[in-house]
N, C-alpha and C positions, 0 to 999 in steps of 0.2 A: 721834205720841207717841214720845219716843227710848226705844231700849231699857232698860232698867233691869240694869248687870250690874252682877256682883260678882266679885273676883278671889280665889281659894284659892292662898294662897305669896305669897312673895316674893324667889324666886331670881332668878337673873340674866334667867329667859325673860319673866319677872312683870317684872321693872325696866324694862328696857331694850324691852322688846318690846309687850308687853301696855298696860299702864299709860299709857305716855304714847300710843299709839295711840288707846285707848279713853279717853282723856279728852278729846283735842284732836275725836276725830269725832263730827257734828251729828247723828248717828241712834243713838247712845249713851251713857250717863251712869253713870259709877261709882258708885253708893249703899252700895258694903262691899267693904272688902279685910279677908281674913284673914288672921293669923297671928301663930303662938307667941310667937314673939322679940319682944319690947315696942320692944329697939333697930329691928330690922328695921322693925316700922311704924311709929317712929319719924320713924326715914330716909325710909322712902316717903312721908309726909305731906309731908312739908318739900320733895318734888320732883312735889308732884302739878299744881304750876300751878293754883291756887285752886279746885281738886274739894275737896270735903268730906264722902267718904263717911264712914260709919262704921266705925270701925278694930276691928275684934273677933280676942278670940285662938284663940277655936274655932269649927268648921265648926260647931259641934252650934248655935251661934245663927243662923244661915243657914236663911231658909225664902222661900218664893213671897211673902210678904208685903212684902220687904226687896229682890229682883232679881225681873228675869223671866228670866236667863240667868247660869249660874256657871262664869265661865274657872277650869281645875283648872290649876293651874302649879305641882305641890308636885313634892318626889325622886318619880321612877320607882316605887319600891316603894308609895308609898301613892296611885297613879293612881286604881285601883280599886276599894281603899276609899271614899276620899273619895269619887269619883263614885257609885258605889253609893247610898251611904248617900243623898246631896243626889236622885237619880234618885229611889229609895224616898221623899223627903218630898214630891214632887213638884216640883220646881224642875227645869227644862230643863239640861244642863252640857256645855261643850265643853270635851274633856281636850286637852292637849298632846299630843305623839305623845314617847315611845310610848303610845299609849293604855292597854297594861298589861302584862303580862312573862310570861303563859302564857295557851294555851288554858281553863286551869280560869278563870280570872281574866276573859276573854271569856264564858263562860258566867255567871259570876257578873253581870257588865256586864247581859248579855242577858237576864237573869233580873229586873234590877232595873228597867233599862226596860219591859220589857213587863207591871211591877203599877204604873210611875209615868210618868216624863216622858220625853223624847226625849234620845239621846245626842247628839253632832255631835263630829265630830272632821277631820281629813284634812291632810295635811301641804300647808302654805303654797309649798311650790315646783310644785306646780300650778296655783296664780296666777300664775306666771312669765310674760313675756313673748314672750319665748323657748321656754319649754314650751308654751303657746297656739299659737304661731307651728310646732312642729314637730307639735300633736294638728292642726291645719287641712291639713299635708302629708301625717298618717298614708295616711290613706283610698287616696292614689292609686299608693303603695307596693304596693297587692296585698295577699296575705295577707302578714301578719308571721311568717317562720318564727324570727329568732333577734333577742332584744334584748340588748345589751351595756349595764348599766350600770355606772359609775364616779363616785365621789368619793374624790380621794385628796388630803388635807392635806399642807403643807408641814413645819408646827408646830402642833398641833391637839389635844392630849393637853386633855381639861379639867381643868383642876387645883384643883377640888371636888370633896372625899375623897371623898362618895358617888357620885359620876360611873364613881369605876373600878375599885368594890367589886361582885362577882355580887349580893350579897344585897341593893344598895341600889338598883343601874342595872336588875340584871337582864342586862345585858351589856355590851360593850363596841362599839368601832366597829360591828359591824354591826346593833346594838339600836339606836344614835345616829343613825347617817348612812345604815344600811343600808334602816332604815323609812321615810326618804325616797323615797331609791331605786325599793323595791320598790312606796309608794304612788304613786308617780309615773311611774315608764317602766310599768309592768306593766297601768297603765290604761290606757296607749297602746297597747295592744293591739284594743282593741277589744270584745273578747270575753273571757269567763271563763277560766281556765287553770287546769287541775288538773296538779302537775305530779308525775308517778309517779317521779321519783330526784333524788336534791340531795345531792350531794357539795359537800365544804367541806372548807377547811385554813383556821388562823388563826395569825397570830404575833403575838409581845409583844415586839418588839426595842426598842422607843421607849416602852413605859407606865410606864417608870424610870427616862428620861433628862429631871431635870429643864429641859433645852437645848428640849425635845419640846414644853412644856406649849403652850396656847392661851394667853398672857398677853396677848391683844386682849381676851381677856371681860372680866379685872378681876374674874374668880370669887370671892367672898366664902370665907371659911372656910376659904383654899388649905390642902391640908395638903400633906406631903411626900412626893415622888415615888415612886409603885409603886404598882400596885393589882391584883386578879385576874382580870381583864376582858383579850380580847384589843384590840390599838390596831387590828391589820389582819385582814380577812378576805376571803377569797378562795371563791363559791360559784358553781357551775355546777348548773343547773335542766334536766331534760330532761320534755317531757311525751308521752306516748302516739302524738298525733298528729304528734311530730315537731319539734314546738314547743320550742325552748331560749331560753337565757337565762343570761347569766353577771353576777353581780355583784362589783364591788370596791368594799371601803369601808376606809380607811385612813386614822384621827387622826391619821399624821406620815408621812413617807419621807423619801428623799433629794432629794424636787424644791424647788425653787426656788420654784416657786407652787402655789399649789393650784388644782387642775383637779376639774371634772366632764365626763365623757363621757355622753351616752344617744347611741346608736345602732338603728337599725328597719332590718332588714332584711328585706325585702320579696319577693315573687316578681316585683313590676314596678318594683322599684327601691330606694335606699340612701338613709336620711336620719340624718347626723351632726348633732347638736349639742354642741359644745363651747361652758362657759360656767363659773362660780363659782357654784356654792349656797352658800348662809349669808351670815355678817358677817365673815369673815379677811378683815382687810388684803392679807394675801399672793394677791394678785390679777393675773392678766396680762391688764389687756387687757379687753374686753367678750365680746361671745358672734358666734359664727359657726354659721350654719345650712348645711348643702349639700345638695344632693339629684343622686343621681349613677344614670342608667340609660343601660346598652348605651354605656358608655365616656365618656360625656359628664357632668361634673361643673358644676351651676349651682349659685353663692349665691343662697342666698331673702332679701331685703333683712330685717332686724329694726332697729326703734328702739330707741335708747340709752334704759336704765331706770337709775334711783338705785340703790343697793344698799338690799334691805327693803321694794321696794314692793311684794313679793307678800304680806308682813304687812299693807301699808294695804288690800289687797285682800280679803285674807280680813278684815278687822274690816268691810269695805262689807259681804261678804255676810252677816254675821252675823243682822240683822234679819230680812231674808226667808228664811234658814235655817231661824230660830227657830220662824218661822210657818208653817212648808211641814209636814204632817201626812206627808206622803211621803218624809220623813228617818227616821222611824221603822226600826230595825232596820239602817240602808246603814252607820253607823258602824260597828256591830257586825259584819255579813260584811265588810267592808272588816278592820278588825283581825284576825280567825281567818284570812282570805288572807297576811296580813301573817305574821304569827304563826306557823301550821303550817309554812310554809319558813324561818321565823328556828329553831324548837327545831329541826327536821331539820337546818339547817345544824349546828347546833350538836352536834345528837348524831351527827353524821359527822365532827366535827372532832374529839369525843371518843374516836370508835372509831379514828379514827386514830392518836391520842396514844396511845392502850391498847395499839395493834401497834408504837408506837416502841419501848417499854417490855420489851418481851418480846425473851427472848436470842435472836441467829441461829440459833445450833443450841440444839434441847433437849439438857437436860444429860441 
C-alpha cells in the first residue's frame, strides 16, 4: 500500500522539490497539501499532474486519518511549531532542514515526539552519488583527524524576504547551506564529535546586491534586496581529541561557479570531493573524487548523476523510514549536533563584532 502523505507550505521547496516527486513515485500518494494562500493552492492544483489531494488552509485539519506521513515545507521559523503540533496529534512528519533555529526548539521537537509520532528529517545531499562514493572511501583513510567543508555560490542570495530576515530564516548562509554541510561531511566521520571550540566570522558584502540574488529559483514574493542574515560564513571546529574541522558556506562571491568542497583527512590518507550541491545553474562540470596517500593521487571512477536525484532518493526511502520504529529520537540528536555548532558559530561571530565596535585605545 503506497504511502499516504501530505504536504505543509507551498514554497519554492514544496513546488519544485516535494510535490512533483511525491506524486509521480509508486510508493506514495498525496491526499493533502496545506496552505494559507488560496492563490498558492491554487497554483499547486493546476501543476499536480492529475493528483487530487485535498487542498486545506490549515495544519489544524491534518490528522492520521487523512496521511500516514507530513512533509513540513513552511518558512524556517514555523518548522517546529507546525511539526510539533502534527508529532503531538500523532501523525509521523518529516521537516525540511533546517529542522529548527535553536536548541530550545529541539527540545521542544523531542518533547513532542516522545508523547506522539516519529520525527525523520536529514539533508538530501547524503543521497549523493558522489557522497556515497566518498562514505565507501572514508573507512580506509584511517582515523579522520580534519574535515574541510565548503559550498560557496556564485549568485545565490534567495530573494524571498523571509529567506534573509534573523527572525524568519533564523540565519543566513550558514543556517541554509551550512546545515547541509555539517549534516553531511560530519557524518563522514564516522564516530560522534563533541567539539570543545568553534570560532566563526561572517560577512554581508553580497545580502544587498541585487546583482547577488538566486533568480534560478523564481522565488515567489521577491522582495527587495537587504536582509539581516549573513550571505558568508567562515567557521573552524576544534574538538579535545584533536579532531578539527572547518566549514565555509557562502550565498555569493566572486566565482564564476559555484563549487562544493568536502575533504577527509586521514592518518592513512586524503580524500577530496569536489562537486555542486543544490539546483544553480552555475555549474562546472560534474564531480571528481581523489584519494591521495604517501604522494600518490588516484581518481575513484563516480557515475554521471542528473542534478536532484538525491531528492528522488530520499522520497524512495521515505516508506521504509516511516516504518522503521528505530528512527525514533536520530532526527532529533541529529539536529542539536547540527545546531549546538550553528548558535556557537554565531555567538563567536557575535563576540567578534562586539570587539570590532570598541575604541583602540580606552578614552
Amino acid at each position: 500500500m503506497a504511502l499516504r502523505v501530505a504536504v505543509v507550505g507551498l514554497g519554492w521547496a514544496a513546488r519544485r522539490i516535494w510535490l512533483p516527486r511525491l506524486v509521480a513515485h509508486p510508493g506514495t500518494t498525496v491526499t493533502a497539501v496545506v496552505e494559507p494562500d488560496p492563490a498558492a493552492r491554487a497554483a499547486a492544483a493546476a501543476e499536480l499532474d492529475g493528483a487530487r489531494p485535498l487542498l486545506l488552509d490549515s495544519v489544524a485539519e491534518l490528522s492520521p486519518r487523512l496521511a500516514d506521513l507530513a512533509v513540513v515545507a513552511v518558512p524556517n521559523h514555523a518548522h517546529a511549531t507546525v511539526a510539533s503540533a502534527l508529532l503531538r496529534r500523532g501523525l509521523p512528519v518529516f521537516v525540511e532542514k533546517p529542522v529548527c533555529l535553536s536548541t530550545a526548539e529541539v527540545d521542544e521537537l523531542a518533547a513532542a515526539e516522545a508523547s506522539g509520532a516519529v520525527l525523520l528529517a536529514g539533508s538530501a545531499a547524503r543521497y549523493r552519488g558522489d557522497i556515497r562514493g566518498l562514505a565507501a572511501v572514508a573507512p580506509s583513510l584511517g582515523r579522520i583527524r580534519h574535515t574541510r567543508l565548503a559550498w560557496v555560490r556564485a549568485r545565490g542570495v534567495p530573494a524571498t524576504a523571509w529567506f534573509t530576515h534573523r527572525d524568519t530564516a533564523g540565519g543566513g548562509a550558514l543556517m541554509d547551506l551550512g546545515w547541509h554541510l555539517l549534516d553531511t561531511g560530519l557524518g563522514l566521520l564516522g564516530r560522534p564529535i563533541r567539539f570543545d571550540q568553534v570560532i566563526a566570522t561572517v560577512g554581508h558584502d553580497f545580502v544587498s546586491r541585487g546583482t547577488a540574488r538566486a533568480l534560478w529559483r523564481a522565488d515567489e514574493a521577491a522582495a527587495g534586496p537587504g536582509g539581516d542574515v549573513e550571505d558568508t560564513a567562515r567557521v573552524f571546529l576544534a574538538a579535545a581529541d584533536g579532531t578539527s574541522a572547518s566549514v565555509h558556506a557562502s550565498w555569493a562571491s566572486h566565482a564564476e561557479h559555484d563549487s562544493t568542497l568536502v575533504e577527509l583527512h586521514g592518518a592513512a590518507g586524503t580524500a577530496v570531493l569536489r562537486c555542486t550541491f543544490g539546483f544553480s545553474p552555475h555549474r562546472d562540470g560534474g564531480s571528481t573524487l581523489t584519494v591521495t596517500r604517501l604522494g600518490r593521487t588516484e581518481a575513484v571512477p563516480l557515475d554521471p548523476e542528473p542534478v536532484g536525484i538525491e531528492y528522488d532518493r530520499q522520497v524512495d526511502a521515505l516508506p521504509a523510514l516511516a516504518a522503521d520504529p528505530a528512527q525514533r529520537g536520530r532526527a532529533v540528536a541529529a539536529a542539536r549536533a547540527t545546531l549546538e555548532v550553528i548558535e556557537r558559530a554565531y555567538a563567536s561571530a557575535t563576540r567578534e563584532r562586539d570587539t570590532e565596535r570598541q575604541p583602540a585605545w580606552p578614552n
